[in-house]
N, CA, C, O and CB atoms as a CASP TS submission, in Angstrom:
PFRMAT TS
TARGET T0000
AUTHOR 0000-0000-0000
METHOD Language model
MODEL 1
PARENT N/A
ATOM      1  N   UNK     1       0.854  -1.174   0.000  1.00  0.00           N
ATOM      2  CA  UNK     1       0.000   0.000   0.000  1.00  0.00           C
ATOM      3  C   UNK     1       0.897   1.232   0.000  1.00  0.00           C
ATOM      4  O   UNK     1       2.035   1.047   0.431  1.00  0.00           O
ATOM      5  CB  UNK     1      -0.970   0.001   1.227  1.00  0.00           C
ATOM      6  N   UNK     2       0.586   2.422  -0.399  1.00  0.00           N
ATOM      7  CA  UNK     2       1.224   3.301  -0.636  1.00  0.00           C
ATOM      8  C   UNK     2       0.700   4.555  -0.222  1.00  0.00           C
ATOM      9  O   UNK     2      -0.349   5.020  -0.666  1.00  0.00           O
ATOM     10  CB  UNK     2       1.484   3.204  -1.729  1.00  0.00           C
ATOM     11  N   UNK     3       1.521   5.182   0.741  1.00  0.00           N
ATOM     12  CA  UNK     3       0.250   5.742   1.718  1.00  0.00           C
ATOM     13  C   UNK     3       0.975   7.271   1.907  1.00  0.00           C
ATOM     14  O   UNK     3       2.160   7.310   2.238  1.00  0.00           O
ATOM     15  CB  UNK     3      -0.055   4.681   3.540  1.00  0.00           C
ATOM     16  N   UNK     4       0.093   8.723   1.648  1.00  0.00           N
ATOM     17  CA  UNK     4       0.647   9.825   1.154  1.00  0.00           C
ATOM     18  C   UNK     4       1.679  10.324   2.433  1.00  0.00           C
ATOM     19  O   UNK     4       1.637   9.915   3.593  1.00  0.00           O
ATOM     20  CB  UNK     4      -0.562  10.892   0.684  1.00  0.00           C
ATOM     21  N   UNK     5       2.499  11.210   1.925  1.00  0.00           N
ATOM     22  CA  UNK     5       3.761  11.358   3.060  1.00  0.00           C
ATOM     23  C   UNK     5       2.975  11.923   4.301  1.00  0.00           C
ATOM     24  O   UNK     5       3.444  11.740   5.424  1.00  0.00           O
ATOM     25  CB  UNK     5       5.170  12.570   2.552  1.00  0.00           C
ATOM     26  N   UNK     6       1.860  12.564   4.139  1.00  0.00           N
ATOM     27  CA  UNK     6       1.044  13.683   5.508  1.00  0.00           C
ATOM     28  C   UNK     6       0.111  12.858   5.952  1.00  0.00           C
ATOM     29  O   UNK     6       0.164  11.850   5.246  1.00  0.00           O
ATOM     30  CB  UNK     6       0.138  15.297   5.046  1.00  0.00           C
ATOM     31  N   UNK     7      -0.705  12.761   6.743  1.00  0.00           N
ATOM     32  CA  UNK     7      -2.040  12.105   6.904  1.00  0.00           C
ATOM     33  C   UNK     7      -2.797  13.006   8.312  1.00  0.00           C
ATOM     34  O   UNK     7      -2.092  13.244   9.293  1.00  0.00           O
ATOM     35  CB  UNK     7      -1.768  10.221   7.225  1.00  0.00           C
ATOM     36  N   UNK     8      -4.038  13.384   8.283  1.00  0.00           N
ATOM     37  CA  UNK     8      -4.311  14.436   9.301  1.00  0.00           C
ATOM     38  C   UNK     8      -5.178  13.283  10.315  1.00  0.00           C
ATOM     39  O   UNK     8      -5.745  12.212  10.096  1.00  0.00           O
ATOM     40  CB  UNK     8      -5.304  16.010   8.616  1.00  0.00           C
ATOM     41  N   UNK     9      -5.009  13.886  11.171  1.00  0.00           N
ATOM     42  CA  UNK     9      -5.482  12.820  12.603  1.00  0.00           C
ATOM     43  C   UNK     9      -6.546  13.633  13.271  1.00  0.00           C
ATOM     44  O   UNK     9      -6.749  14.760  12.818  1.00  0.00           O
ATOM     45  CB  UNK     9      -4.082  12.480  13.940  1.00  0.00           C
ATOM     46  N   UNK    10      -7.190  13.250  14.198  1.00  0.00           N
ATOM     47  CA  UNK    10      -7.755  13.999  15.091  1.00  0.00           C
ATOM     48  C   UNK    10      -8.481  12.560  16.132  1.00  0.00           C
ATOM     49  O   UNK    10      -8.324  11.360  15.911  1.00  0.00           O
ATOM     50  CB  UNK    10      -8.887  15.237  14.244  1.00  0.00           C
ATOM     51  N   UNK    11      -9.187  13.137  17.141  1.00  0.00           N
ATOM     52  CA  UNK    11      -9.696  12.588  18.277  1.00  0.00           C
ATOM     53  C   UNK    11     -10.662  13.091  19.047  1.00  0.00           C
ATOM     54  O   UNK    11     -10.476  14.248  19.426  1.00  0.00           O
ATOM     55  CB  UNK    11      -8.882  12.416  18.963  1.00  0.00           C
ATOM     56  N   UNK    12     -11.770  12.486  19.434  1.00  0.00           N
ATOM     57  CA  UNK    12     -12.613  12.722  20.322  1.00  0.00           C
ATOM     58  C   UNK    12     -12.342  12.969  21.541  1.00  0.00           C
ATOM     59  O   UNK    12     -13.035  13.608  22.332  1.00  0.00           O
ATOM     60  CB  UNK    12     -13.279  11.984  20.326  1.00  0.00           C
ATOM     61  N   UNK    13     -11.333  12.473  21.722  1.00  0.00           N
ATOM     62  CA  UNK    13     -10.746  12.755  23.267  1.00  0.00           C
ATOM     63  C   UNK    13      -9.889  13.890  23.772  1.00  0.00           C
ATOM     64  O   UNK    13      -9.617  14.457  24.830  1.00  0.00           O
ATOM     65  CB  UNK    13      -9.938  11.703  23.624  1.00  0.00           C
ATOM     66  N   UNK    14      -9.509  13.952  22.092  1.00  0.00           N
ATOM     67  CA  UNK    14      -8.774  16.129  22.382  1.00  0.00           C
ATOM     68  C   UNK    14      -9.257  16.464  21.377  1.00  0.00           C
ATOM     69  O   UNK    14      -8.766  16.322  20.257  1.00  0.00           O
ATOM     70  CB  UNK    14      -6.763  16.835  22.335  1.00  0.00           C
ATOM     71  N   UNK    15     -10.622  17.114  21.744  1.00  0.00           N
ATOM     72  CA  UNK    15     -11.516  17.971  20.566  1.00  0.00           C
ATOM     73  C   UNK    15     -10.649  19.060  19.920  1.00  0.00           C
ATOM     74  O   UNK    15     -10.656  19.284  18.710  1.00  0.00           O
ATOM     75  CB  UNK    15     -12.917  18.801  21.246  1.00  0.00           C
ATOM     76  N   UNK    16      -9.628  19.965  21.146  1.00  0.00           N
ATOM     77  CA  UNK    16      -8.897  20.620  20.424  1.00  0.00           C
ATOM     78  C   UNK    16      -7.762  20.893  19.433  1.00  0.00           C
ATOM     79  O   UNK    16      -7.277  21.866  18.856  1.00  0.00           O
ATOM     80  CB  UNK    16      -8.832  20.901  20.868  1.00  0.00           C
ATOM     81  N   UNK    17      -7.544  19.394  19.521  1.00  0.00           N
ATOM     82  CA  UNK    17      -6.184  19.169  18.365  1.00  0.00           C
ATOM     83  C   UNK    17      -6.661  18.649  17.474  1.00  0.00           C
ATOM     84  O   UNK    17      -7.781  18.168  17.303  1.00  0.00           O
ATOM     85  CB  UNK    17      -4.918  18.296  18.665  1.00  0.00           C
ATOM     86  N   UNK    18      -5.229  18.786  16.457  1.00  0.00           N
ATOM     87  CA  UNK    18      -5.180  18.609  15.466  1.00  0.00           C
ATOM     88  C   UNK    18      -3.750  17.658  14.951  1.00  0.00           C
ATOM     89  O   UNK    18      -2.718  18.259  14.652  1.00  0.00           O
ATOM     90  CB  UNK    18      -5.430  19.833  15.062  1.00  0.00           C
ATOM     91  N   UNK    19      -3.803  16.596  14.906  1.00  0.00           N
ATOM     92  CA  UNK    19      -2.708  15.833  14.559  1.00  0.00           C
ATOM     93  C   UNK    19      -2.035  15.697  12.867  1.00  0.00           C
ATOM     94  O   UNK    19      -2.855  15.581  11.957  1.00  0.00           O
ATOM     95  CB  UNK    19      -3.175  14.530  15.065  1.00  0.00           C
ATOM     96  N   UNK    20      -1.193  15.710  12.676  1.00  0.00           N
ATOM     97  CA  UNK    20      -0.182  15.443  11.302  1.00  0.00           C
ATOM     98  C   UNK    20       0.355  14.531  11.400  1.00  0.00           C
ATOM     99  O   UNK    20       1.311  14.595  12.172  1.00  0.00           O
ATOM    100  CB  UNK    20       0.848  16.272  10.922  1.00  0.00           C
ATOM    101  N   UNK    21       0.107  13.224  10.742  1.00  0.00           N
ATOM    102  CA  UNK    21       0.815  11.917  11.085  1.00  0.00           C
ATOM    103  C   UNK    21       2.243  12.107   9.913  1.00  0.00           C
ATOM    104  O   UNK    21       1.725  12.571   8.897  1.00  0.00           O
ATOM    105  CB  UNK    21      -0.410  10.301  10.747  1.00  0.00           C
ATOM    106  N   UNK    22       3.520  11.968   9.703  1.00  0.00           N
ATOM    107  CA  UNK    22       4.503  11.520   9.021  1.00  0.00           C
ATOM    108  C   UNK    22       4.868  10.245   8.937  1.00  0.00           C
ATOM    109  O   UNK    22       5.428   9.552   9.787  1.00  0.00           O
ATOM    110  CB  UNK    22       5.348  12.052   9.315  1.00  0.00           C
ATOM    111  N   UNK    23       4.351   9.847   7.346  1.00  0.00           N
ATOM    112  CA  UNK    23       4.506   8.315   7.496  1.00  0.00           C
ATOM    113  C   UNK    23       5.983   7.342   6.813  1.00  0.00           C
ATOM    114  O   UNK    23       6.196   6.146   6.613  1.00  0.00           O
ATOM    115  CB  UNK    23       3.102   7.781   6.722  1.00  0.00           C
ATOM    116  N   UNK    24       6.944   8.905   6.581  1.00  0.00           N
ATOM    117  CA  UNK    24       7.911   8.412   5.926  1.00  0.00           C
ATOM    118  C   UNK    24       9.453   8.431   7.178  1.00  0.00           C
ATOM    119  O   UNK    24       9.499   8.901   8.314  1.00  0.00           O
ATOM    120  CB  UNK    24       7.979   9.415   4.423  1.00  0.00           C
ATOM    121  N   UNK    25      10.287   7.888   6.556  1.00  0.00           N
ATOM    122  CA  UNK    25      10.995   8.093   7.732  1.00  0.00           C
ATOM    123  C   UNK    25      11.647   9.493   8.345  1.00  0.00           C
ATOM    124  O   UNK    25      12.191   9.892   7.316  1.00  0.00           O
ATOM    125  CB  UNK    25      11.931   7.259   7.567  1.00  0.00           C
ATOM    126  N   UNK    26      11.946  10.492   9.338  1.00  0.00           N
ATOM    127  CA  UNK    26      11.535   9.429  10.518  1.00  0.00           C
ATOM    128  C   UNK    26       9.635   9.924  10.590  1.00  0.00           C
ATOM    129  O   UNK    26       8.884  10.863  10.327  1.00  0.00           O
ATOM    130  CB  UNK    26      12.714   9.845  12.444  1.00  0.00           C
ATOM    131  N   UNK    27       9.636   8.796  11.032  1.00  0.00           N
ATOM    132  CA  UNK    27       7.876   8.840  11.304  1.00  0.00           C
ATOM    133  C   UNK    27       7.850   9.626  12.765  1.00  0.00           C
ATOM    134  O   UNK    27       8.655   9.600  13.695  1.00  0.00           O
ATOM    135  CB  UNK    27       6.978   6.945  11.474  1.00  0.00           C
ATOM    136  N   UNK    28       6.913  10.157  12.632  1.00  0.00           N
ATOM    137  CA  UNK    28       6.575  11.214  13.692  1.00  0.00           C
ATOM    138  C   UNK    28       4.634  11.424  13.741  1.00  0.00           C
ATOM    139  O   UNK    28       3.957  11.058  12.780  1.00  0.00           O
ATOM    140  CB  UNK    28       7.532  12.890  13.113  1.00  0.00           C
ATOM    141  N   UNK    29       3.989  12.062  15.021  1.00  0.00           N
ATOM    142  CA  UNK    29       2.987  12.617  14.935  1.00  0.00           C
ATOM    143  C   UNK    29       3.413  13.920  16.017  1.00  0.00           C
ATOM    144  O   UNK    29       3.939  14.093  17.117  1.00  0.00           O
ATOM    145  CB  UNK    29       1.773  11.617  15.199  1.00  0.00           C
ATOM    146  N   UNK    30       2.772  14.718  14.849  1.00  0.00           N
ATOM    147  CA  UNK    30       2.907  16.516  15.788  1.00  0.00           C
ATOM    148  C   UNK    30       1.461  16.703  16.464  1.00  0.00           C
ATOM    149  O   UNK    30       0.341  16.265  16.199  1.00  0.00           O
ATOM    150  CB  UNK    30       3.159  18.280  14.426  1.00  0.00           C
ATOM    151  N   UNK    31       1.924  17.451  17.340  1.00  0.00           N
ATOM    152  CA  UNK    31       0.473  18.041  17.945  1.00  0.00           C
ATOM    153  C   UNK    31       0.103  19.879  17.328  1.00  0.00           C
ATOM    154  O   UNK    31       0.494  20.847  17.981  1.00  0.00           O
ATOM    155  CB  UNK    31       0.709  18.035  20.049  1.00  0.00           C
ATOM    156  N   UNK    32      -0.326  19.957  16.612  1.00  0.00           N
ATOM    157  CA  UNK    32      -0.235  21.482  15.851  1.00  0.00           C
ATOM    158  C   UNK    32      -0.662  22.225  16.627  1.00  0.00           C
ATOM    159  O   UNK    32      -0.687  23.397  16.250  1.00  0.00           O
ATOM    160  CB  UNK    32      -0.971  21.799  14.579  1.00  0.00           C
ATOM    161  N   UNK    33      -1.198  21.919  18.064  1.00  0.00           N
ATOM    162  CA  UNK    33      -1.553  23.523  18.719  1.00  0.00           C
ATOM    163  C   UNK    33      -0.646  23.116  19.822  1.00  0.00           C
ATOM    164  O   UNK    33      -1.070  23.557  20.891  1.00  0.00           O
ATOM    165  CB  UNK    33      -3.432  24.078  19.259  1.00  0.00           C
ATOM    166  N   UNK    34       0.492  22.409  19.953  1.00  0.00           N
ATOM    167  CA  UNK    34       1.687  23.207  21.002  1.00  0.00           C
ATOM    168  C   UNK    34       2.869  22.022  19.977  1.00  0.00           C
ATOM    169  O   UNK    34       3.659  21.227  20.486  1.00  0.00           O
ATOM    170  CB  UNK    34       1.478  22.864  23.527  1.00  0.00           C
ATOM    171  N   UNK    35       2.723  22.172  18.966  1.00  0.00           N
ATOM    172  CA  UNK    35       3.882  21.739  18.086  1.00  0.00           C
ATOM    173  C   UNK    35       4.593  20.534  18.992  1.00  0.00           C
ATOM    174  O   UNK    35       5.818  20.621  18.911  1.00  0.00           O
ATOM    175  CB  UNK    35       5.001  23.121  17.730  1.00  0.00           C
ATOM    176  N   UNK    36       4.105  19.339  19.906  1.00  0.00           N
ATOM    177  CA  UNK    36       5.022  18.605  20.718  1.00  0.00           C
ATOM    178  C   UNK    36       5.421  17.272  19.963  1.00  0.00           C
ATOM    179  O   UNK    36       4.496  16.683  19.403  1.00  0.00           O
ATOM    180  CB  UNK    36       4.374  18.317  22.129  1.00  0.00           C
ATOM    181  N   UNK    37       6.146  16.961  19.916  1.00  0.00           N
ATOM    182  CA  UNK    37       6.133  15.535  18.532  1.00  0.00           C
ATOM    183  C   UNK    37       6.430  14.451  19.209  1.00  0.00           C
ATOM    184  O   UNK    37       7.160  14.502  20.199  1.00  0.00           O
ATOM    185  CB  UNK    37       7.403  15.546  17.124  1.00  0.00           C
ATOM    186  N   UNK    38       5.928  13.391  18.781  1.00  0.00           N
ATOM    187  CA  UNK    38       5.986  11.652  19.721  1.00  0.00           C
ATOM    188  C   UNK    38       6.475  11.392  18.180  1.00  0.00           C
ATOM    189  O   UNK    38       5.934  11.773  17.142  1.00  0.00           O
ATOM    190  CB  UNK    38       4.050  10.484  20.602  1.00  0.00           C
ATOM    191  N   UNK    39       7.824  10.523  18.382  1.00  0.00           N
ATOM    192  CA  UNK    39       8.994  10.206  17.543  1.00  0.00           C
ATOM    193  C   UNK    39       8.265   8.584  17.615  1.00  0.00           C
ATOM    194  O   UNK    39       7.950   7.964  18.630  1.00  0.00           O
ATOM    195  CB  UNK    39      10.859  10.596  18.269  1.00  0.00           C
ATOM    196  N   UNK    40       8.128   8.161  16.175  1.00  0.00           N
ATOM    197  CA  UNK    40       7.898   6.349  15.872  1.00  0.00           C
ATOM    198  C   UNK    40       9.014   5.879  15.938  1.00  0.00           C
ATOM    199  O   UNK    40       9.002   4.695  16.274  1.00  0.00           O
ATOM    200  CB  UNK    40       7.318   5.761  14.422  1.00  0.00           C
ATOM    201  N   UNK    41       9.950   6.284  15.768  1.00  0.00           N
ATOM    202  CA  UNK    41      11.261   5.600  15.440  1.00  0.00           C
ATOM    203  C   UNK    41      12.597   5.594  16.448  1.00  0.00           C
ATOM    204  O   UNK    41      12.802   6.637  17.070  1.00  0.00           O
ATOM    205  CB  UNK    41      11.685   6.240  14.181  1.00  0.00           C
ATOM    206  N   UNK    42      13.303   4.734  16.596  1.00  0.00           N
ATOM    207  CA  UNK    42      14.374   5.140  17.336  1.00  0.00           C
ATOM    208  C   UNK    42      15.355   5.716  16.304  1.00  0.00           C
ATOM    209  O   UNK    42      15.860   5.236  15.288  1.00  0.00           O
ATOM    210  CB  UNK    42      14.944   3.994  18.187  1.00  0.00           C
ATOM    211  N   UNK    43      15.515   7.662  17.295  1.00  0.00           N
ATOM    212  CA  UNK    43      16.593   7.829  16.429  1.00  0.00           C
ATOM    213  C   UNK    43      18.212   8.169  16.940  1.00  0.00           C
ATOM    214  O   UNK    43      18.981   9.043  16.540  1.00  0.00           O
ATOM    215  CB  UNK    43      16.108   8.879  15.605  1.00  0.00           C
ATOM    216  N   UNK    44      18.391   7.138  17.960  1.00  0.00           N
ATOM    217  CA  UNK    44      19.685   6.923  18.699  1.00  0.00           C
ATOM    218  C   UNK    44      20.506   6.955  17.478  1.00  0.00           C
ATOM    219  O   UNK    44      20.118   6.477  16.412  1.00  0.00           O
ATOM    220  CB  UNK    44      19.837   5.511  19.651  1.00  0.00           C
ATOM    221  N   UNK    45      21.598   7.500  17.640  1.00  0.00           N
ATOM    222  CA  UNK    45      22.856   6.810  17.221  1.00  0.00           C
ATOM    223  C   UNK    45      23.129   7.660  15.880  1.00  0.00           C
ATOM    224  O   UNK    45      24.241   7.541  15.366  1.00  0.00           O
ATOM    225  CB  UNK    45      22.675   5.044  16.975  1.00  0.00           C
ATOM    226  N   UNK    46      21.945   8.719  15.139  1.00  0.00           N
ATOM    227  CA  UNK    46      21.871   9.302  14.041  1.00  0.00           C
ATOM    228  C   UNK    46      22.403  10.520  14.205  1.00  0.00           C
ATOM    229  O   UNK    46      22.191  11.075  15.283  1.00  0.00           O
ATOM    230  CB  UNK    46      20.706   9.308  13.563  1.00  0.00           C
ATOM    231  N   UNK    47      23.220  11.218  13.170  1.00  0.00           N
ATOM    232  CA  UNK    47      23.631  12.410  12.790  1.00  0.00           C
ATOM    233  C   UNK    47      22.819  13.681  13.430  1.00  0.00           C
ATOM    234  O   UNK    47      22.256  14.404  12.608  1.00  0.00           O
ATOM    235  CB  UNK    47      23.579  12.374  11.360  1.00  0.00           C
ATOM    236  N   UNK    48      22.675  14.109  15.144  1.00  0.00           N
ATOM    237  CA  UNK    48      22.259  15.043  15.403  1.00  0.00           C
ATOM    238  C   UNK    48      21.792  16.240  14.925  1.00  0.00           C
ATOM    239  O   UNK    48      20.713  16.806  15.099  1.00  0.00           O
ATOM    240  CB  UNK    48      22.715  15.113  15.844  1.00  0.00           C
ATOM    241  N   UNK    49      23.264  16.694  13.976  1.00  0.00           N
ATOM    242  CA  UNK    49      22.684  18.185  13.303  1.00  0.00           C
ATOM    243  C   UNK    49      21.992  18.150  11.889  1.00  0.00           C
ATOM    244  O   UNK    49      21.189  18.990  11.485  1.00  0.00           O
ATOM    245  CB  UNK    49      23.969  19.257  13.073  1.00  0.00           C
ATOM    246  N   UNK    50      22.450  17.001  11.178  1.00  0.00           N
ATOM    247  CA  UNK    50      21.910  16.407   9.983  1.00  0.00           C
ATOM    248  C   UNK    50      19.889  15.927  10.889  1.00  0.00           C
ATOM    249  O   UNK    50      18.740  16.248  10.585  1.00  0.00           O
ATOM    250  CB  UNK    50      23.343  14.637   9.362  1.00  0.00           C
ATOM    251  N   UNK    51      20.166  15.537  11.393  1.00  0.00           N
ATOM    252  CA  UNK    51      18.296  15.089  12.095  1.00  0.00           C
ATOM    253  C   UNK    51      17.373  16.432  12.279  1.00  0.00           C
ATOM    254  O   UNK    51      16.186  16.557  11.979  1.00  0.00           O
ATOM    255  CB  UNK    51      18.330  14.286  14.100  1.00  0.00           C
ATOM    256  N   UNK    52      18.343  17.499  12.914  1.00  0.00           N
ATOM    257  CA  UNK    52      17.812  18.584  13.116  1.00  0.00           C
ATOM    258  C   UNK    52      17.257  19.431  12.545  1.00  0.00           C
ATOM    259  O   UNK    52      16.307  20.148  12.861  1.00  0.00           O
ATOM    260  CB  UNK    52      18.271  18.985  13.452  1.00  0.00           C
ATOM    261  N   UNK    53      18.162  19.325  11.227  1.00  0.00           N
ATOM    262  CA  UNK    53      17.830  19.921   9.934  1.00  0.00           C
ATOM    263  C   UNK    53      16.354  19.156   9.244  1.00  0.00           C
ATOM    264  O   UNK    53      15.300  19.712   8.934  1.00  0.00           O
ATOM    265  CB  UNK    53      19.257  19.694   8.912  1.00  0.00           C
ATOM    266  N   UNK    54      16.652  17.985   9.165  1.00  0.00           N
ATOM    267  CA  UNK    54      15.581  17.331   8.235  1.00  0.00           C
ATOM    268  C   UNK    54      14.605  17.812   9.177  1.00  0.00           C
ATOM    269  O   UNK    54      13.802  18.550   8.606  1.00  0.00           O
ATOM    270  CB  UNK    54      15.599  15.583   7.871  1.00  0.00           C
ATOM    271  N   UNK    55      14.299  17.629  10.783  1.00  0.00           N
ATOM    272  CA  UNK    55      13.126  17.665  11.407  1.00  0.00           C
ATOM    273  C   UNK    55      12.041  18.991  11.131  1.00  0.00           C
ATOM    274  O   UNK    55      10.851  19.154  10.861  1.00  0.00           O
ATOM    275  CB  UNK    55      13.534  17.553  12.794  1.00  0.00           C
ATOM    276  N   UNK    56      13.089  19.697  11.347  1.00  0.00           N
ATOM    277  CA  UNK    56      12.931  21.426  11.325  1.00  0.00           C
ATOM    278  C   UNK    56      12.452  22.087   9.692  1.00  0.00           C
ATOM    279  O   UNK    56      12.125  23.233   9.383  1.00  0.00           O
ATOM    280  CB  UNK    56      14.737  22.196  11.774  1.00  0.00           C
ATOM    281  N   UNK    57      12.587  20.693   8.759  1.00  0.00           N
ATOM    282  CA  UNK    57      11.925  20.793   7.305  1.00  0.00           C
ATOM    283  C   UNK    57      10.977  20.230   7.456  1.00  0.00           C
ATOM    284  O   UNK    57       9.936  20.785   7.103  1.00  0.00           O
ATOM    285  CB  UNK    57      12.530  20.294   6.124  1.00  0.00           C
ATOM    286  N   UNK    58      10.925  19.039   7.977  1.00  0.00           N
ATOM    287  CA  UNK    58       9.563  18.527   7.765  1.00  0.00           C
ATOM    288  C   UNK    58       8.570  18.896   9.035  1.00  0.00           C
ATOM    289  O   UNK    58       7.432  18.436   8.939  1.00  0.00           O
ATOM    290  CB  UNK    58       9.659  16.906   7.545  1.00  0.00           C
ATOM    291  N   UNK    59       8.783  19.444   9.867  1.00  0.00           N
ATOM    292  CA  UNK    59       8.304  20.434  10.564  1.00  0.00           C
ATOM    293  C   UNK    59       7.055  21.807   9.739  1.00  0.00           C
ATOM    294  O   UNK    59       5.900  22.057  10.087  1.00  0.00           O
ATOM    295  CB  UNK    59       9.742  20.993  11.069  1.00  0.00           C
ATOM    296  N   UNK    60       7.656  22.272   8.909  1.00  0.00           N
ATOM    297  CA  UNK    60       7.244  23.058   8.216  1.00  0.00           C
ATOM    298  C   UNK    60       6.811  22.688   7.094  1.00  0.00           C
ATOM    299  O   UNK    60       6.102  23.553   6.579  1.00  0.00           O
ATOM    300  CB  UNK    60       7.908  23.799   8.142  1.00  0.00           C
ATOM    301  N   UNK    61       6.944  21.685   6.434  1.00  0.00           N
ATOM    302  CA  UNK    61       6.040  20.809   5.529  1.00  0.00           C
ATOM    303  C   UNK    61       5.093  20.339   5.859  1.00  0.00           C
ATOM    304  O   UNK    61       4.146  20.359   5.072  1.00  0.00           O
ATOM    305  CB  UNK    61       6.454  19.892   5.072  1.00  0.00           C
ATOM    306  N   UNK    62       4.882  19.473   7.670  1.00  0.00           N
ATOM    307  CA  UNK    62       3.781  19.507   8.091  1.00  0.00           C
ATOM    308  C   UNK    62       2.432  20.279   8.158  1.00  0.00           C
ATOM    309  O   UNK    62       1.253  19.955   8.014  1.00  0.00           O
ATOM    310  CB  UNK    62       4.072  19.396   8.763  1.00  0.00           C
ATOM    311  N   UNK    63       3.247  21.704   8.500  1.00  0.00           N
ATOM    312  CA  UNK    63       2.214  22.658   8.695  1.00  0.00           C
ATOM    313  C   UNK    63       2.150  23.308   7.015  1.00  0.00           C
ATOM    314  O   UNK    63       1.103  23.715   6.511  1.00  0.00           O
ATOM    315  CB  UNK    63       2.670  23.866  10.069  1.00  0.00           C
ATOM    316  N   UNK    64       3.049  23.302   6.541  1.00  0.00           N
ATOM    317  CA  UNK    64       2.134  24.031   5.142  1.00  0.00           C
ATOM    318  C   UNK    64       1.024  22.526   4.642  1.00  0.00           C
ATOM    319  O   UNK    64      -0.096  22.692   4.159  1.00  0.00           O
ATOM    320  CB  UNK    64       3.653  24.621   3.344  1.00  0.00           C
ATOM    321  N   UNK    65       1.472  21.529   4.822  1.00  0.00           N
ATOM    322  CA  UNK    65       0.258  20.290   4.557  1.00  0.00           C
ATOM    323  C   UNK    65      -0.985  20.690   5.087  1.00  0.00           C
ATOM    324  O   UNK    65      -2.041  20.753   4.458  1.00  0.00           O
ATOM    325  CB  UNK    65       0.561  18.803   5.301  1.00  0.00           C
ATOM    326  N   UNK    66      -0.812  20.949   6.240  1.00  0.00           N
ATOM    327  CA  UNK    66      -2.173  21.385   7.108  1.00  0.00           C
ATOM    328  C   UNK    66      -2.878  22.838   7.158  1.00  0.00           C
ATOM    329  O   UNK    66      -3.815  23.202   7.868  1.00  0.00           O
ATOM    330  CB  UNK    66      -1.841  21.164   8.548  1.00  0.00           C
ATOM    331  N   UNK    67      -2.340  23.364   6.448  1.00  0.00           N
ATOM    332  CA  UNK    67      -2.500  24.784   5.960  1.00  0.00           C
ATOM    333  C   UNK    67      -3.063  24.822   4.542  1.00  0.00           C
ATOM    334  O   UNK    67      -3.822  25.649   4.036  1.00  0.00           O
ATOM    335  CB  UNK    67      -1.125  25.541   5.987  1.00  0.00           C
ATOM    336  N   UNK    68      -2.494  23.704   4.012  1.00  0.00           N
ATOM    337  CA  UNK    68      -3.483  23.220   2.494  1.00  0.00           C
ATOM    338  C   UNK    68      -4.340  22.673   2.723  1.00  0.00           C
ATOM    339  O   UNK    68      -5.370  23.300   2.475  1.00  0.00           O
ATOM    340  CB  UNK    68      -3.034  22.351   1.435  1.00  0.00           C
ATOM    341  N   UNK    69      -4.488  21.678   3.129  1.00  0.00           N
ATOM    342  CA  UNK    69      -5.517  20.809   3.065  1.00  0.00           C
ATOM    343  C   UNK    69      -6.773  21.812   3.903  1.00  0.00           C
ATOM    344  O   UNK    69      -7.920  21.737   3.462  1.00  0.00           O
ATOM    345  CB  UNK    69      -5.035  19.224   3.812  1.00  0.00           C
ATOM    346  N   UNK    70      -6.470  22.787   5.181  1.00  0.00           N
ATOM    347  CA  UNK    70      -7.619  23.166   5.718  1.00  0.00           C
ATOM    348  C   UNK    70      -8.332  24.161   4.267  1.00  0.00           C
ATOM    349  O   UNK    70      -9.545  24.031   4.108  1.00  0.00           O
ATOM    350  CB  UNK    70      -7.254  24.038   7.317  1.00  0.00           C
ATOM    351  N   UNK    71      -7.596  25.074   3.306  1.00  0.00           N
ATOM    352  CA  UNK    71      -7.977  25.389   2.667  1.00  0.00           C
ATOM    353  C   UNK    71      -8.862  24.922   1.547  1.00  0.00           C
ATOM    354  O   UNK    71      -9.760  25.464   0.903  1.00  0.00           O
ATOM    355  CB  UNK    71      -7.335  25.739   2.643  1.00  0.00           C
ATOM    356  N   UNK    72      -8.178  23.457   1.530  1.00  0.00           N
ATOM    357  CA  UNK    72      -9.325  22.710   1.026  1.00  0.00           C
ATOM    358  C   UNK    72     -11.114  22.589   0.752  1.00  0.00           C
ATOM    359  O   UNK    72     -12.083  22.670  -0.004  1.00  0.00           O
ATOM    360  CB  UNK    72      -9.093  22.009   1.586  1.00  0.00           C
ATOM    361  N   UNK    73     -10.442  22.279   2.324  1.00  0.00           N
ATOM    362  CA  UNK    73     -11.837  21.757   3.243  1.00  0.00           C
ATOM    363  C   UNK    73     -13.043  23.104   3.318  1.00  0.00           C
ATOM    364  O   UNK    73     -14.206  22.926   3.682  1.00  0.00           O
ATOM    365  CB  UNK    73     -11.232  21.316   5.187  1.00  0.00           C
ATOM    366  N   UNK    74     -12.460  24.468   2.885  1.00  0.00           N
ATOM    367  CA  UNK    74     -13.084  25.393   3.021  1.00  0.00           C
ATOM    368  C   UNK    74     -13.493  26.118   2.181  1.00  0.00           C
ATOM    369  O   UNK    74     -14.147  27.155   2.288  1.00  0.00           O
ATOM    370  CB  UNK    74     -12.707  25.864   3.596  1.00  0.00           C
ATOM    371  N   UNK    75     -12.828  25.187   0.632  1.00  0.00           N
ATOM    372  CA  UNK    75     -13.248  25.798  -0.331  1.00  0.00           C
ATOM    373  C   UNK    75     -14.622  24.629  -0.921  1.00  0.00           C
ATOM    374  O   UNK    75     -15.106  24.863  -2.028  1.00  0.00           O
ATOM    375  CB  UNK    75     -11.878  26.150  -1.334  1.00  0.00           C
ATOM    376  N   UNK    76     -15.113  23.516  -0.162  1.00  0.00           N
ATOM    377  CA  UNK    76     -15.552  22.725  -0.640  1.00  0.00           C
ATOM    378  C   UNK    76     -17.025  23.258  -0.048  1.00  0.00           C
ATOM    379  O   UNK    76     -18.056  22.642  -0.315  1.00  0.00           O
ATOM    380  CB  UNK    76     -14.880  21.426  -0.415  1.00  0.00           C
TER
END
């Protein structure tokens, strides 16, 4: 299965969030209203400033994802 790099989450149990799943590596889910991220992956042992960089991109790919797609949803 082939499954798109973003995927948007949410929950009944925190009406107020809004989740961004990352399903490529490293896999991650953000919390978009206090940005806190729960890491899928162990990333012991990896290139610190090289990780930092990628995170801090796909960080902001997250949110322009979720910044599209709400536009979406609002043009429909």
């Amino acid at each position: 299965m082939n499954l798109p790099k973003f995927l948007l989450g949410d929950n009944t149990d925190y009406t107020d969030v809004i989740f961004v799943i990352h399903t490529e590596f490293p896999r991650f889910v953000i919390n978009l209203v206090d940005d806190e991220i729960e890491w899928l992956e162990d990333l012991q042992g990896d290139d610190e400033a090289e990780l930092a960089e990628i995170v801090a991109s796909l960080i902001e790919e997250a949110s322009a994802f979720y910044d599209r797609e709400m536009e979406r949803y609002e043009s429909e």
